[in-house]
C-alpha positions in Angstrom: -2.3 -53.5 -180.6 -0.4 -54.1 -177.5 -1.2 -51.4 -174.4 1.1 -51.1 -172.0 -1.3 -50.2 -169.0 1.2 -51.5 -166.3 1.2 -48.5 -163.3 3.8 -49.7 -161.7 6.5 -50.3 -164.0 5.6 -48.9 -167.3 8.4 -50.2 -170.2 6.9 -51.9 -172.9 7.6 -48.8 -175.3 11.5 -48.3 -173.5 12.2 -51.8 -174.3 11.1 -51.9 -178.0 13.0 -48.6 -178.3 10.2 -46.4 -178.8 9.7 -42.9 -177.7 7.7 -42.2 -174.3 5.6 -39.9 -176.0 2.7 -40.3 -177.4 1.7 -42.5 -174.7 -1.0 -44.1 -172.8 -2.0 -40.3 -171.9 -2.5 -39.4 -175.3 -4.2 -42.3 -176.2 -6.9 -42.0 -173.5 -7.1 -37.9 -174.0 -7.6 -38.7 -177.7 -10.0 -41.5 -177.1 -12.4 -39.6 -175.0 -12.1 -36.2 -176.6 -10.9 -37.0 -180.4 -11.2 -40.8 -181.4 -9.8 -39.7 -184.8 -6.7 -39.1 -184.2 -6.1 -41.5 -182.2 -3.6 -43.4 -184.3 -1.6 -40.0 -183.4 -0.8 -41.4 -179.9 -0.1 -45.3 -181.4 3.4 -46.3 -182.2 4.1 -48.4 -185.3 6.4 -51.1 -185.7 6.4 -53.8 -188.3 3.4 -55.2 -188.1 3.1 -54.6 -184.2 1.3 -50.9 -182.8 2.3 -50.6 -179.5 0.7 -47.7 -176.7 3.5 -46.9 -174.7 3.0 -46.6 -171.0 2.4 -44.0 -168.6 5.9 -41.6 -168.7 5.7 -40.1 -165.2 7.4 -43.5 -163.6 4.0 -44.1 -161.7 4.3 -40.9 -159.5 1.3 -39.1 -161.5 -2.3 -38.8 -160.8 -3.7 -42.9 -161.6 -5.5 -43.7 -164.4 -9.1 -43.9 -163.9 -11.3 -47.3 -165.1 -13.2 -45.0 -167.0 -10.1 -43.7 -169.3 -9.2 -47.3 -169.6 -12.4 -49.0 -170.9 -12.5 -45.7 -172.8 -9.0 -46.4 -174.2 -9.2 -49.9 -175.0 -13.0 -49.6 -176.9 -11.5 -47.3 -178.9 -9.0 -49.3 -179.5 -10.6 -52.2 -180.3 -12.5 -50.8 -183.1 -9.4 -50.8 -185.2 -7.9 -54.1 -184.6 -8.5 -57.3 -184.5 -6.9 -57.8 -180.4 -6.0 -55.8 -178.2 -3.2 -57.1 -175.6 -3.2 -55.5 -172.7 -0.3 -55.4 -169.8 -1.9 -54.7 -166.7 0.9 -55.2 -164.6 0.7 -56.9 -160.6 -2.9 -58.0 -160.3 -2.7 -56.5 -156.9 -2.7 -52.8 -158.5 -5.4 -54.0 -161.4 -9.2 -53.0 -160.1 -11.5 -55.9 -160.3 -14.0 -53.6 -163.0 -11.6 -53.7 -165.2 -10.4 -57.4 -165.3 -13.6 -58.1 -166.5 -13.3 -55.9 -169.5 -10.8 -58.8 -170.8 -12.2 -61.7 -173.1 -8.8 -63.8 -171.0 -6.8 -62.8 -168.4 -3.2 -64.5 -169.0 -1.3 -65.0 -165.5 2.6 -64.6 -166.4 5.0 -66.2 -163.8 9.1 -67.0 -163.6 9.2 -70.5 -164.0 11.7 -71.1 -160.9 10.0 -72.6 -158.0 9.3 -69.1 -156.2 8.1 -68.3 -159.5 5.6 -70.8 -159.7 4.2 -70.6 -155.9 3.8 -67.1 -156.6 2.0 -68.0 -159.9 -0.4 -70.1 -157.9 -1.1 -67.9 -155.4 -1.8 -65.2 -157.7 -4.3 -67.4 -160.1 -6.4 -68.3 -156.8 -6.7 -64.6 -155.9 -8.0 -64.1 -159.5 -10.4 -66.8 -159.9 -11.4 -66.2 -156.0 -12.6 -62.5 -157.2 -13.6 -63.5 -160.8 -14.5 -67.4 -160.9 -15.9 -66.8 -164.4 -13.2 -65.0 -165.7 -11.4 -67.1 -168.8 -8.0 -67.4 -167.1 -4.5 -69.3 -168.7 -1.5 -69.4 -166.7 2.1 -68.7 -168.6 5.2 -70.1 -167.1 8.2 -68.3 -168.3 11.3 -70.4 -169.3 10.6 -73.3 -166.6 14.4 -74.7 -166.4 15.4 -76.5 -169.0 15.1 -80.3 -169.5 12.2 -82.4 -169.4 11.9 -83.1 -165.8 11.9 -79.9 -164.5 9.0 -78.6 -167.3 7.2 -81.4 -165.6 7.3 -81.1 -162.4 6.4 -77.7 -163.1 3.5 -78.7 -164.9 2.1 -81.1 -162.4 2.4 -79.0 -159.7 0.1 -75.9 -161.7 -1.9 -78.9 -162.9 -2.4 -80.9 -159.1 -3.7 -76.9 -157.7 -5.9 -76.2 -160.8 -6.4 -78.9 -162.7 -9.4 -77.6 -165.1 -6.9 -74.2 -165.6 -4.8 -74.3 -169.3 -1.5 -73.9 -168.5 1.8 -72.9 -171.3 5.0 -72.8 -170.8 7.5 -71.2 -172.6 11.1 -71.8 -173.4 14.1 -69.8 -173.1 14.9 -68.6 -176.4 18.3 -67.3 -177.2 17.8 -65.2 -180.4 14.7 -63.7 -178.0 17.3 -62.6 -175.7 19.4 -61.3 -178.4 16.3 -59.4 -179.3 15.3 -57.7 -176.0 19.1 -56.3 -175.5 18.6 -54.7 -178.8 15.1 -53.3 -178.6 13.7 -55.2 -181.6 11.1 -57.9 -182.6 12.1 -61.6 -182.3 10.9 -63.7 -185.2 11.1 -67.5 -185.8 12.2 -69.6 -183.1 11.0 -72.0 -180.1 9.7 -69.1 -177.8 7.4 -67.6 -181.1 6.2 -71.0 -181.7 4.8 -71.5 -177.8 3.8 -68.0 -178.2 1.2 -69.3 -181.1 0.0 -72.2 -179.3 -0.8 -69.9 -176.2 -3.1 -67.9 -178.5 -4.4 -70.8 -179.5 -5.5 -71.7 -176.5 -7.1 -68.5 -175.9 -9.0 -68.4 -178.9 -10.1 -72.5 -177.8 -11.5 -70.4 -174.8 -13.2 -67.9 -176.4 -14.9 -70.0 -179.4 
């Protein structure tokens, strides 16, 4: 189940083409008042359910921790993983970081990308220094050198942190202007070996 929990830009469902209702509204009112219908408020697609975000473009009354453990133990009691976005960890309260088995750091892979990637890993492991943390750099340039450099330098800051990187993909971008799934690929294939990682973490 993927949760799109982001309060600042919502657009997980918009950019798979969903509806913006049910969203994360319904899926918390359901979870705390009636759990079984809470696959009313989840969308299906494929093999994929999706909880769309919040449809008031962030200028609504926030979302309490409470709804959102609520939400996402409810949840997780009818999938295997729940993937959360919880959008800039500035906005994210520390409570509920620590309701996450791994917290996975996403950054541009440019080099403002990447200093802003470092700095925002230290402010996590400063506030949660047990937290199971991977950083994600997204499509570093391409060639080998600049991967590496990119590497080293996430690597010379942290170097007991996992770090991934992952490529640009072109049917992915084909996919995301249509609103659909991207299968197969180089992009789906780093995707796997990031979850492997986490679940190296977690075992």
């Amino acid at each position: 189940v993927l949760v799109d929990m982001d309060p600042v830009w919502p657009s997980i469902a918009q950019r798979l083409d969903l509806g913006v209702h049910p969203n994360i509204r319904t899926a918390i009112d359901h979870a705390l008042h009636n759990p079984d219908r809470l696959t009313e408020a989840v969308h299906e697609l494929d093999e994929l359910r999706v909880v769309g975000g919040r449809a008031d473009g962030g200028q609504g009354a926030g979302i309490s921790r409470h709804e959102s453990t609520a939400l996402i133990d409810s949840l997780g009691t009818t999938a295997d993983v729940v993937v959360a976005d919880l959008g800039p960890l500035r906005q994210v309260e520390g409570g509920l970081i620590r309701e996450f088995d791994t917290v996975i750091v996403v950054g541009a892979g440019g080099p403002v990308g990447v200093a802003r990637l470092i700095k925002t890993v230290g402010d996590l492991l400063a506030g949660h220094q047990h937290q199971s943390v991977l950083a994600v750099v997204n499509q570093p340039g391409r060639g080998v050198f600049k991967k590496a450099e990119t590497l080293a330098e996430l690597e010379a800051t942290f170097d007991y942190l996992p770090v991934v990187t992952l490529p640009f993909d072109r049917r992915l971008a084909d996919a995301v202007w249509d609103g659909e799934l991207s299968s197969g690929g180089a992009y789906e294939r780093a995707v796997g070996a990031m979850a492997d990682v986490v679940v190296r973490s977690l075992s």
